[in-house]
C-alpha positions in Angstrom: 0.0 0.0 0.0 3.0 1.9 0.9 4.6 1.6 -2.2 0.9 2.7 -4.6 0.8 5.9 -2.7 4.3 6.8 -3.1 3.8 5.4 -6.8 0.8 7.8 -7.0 2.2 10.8 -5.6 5.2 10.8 -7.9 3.1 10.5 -11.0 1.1 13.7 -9.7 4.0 15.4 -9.4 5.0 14.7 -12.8 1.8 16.3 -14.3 2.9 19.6 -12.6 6.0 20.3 -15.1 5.6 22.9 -17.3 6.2 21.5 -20.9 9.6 22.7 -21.4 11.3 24.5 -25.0 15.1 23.5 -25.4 15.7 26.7 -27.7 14.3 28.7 -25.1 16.1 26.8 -22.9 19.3 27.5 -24.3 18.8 31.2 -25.0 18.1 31.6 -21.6 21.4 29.3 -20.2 23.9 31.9 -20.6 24.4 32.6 -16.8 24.4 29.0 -16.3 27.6 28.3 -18.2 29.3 29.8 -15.6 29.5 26.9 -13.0 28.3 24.9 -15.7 29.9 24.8 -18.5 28.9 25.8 -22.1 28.0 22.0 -22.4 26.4 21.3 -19.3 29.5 19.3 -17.5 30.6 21.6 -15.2 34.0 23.3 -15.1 34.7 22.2 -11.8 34.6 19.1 -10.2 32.8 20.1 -7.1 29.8 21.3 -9.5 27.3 19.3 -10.8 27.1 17.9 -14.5 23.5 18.7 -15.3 23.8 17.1 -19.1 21.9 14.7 -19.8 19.8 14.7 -16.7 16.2 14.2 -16.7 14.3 17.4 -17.1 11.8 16.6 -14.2 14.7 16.3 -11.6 16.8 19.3 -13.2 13.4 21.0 -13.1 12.3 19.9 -9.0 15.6 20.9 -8.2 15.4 24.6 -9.8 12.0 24.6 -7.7 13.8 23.1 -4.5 16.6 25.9 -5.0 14.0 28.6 -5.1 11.6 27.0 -2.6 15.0 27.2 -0.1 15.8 30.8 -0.6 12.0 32.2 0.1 11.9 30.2 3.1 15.1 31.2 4.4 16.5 27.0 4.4 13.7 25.8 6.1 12.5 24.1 3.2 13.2 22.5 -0.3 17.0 22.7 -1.0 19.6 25.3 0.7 22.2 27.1 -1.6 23.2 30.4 -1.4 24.3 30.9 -5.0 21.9 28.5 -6.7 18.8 29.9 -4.7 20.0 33.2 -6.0 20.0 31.6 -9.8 16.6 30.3 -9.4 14.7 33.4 -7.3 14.1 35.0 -10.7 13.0 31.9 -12.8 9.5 31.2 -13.4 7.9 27.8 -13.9 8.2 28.1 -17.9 11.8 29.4 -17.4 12.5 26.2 -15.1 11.1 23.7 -17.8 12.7 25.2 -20.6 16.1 25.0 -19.1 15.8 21.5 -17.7 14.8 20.4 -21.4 18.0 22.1 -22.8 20.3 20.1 -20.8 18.3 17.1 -20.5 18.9 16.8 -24.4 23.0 17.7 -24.0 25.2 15.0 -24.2 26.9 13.9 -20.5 30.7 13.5 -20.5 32.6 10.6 -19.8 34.0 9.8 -16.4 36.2 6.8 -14.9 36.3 4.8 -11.6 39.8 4.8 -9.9 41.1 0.9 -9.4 40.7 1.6 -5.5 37.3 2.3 -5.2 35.9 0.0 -7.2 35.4 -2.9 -4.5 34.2 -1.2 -2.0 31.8 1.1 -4.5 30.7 -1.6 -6.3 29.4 -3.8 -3.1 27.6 -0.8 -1.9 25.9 -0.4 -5.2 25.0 -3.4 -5.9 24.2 -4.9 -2.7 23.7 -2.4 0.2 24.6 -3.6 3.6 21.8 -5.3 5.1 23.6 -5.7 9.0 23.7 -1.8 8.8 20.4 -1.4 6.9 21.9 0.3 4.3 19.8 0.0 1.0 21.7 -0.8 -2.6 21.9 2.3 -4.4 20.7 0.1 -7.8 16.9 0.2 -6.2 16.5 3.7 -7.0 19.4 4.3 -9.6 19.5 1.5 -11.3 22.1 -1.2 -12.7 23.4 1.5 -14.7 23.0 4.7 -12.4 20.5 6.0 -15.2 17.9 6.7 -12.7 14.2 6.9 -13.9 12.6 10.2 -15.3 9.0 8.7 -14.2 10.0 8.3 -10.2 11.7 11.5 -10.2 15.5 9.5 -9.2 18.4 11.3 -10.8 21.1 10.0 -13.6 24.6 9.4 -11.3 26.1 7.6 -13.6 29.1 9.8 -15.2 29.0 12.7 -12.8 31.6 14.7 -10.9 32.7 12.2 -8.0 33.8 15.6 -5.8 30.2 16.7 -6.6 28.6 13.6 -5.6 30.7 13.0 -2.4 29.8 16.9 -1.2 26.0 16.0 -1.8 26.1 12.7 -0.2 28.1 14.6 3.1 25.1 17.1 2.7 22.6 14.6 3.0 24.3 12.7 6.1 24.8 16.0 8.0 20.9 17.2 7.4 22.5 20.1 5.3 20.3 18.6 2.2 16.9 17.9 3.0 14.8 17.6 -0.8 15.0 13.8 -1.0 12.1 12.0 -1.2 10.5 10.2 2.2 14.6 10.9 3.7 15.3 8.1 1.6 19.0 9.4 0.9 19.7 11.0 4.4 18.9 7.3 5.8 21.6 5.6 3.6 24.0 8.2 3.5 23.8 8.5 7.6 25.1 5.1 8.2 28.4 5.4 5.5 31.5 6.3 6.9 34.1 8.9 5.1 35.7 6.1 2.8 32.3 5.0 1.7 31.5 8.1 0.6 34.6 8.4 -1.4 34.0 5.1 -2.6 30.5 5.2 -4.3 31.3 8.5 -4.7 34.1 7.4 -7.4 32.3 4.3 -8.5 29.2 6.4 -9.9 31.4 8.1 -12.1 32.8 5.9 -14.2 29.5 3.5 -13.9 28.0 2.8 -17.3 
């Protein structure tokens, strides 16, 4: 029963997305390429690749950004500069700019020899003595994600990026995931697990 509502309350929240307009998109990404690269991949490690990524996350997560700036942090997602970025977007703004880099190719990435073990147990399997879910019943095999249930492409992206959110989420400094689902798992991994899955999502493919 659990599960049908949940099922039920991420379709609504897919009919709420604005149809988004990738030309429009791009002709309004100009600020964007800042952090993010003209292509979407970031020009830093510690910032997110965002091409590629399914427009109803990149699109939630513009809403989250805004939603934590007007309420001072107390809700959706807290970030100084991205709340800025997003304060003056509106919903059409938001769509058309998660279509434009949904539709941008994602670099490539690698997993470093030492991480793989570890990364790949975690992944795959979870830890059930720690209750520590695999990561492949949200992200899939692949770390494609779904668009549908709202859970994010990892596969490919920045490890320094995806070790600062997954610190976030196990010090309560992120707060936007779904149910706590991500603050449950990322509470019971230690440093080197981080860095671990943190490295074997990026070159996962």
């Amino acid at each position: 029963m659990k599960k049908l509502a949940l099922i039920l309350t991420l379709l609504a929240s897919c009919s709420t997305w604005a149809q988004g307009d990738a030309e429009a998109g791009k002709a309004k990404a100009a600020t964007c390429a800042a952090c993010h690269g003209a292509d979407g991949n970031g020009i830093m490690a510690q910032y997110p690749k965002i091409a590629g990524q399914h427009p109803g996350y990149l699109e939630k997560q513009l809403k989250d950004f805004k939603l934590g700036m007007t309420t001072g942090g107390k809700q959706g997602r807290n970030d100084p500069v991205m709340g800025g970025m997003a304060m003056p977007l509106n919903e059409q703004d938001m769509a058309d700019l998660a279509a434009y880099y949904a539709g941008l190719p994602i670099s490539d990435n690698t997993t470093p020899e030492s991480s793989i073990e570890t990364g790949q147990a975690l992944y795959r399997f979870g830890d059930a003595e720690r209750g520590i879910a695999a990561c492949t019943a949200c992200h899939g095999p692949r770390g494609n994600g779904t668009s549908l249930s709202g859970f994010p492409k990892i596969s490919g992206q920045n490890a320094e990026y995806v070790k600062l959110q997954l610190e976030k989420f196990r010090g309560g400094q992120r707060m936007n995931d779904m149910n706590a689902m991500m603050r449950s798992v990322a509470a019971k991994l230690t440093d080197d697990e981080i860095t671990a899955l943190s490295q074997y999502v990026g070159g996962l493919h």
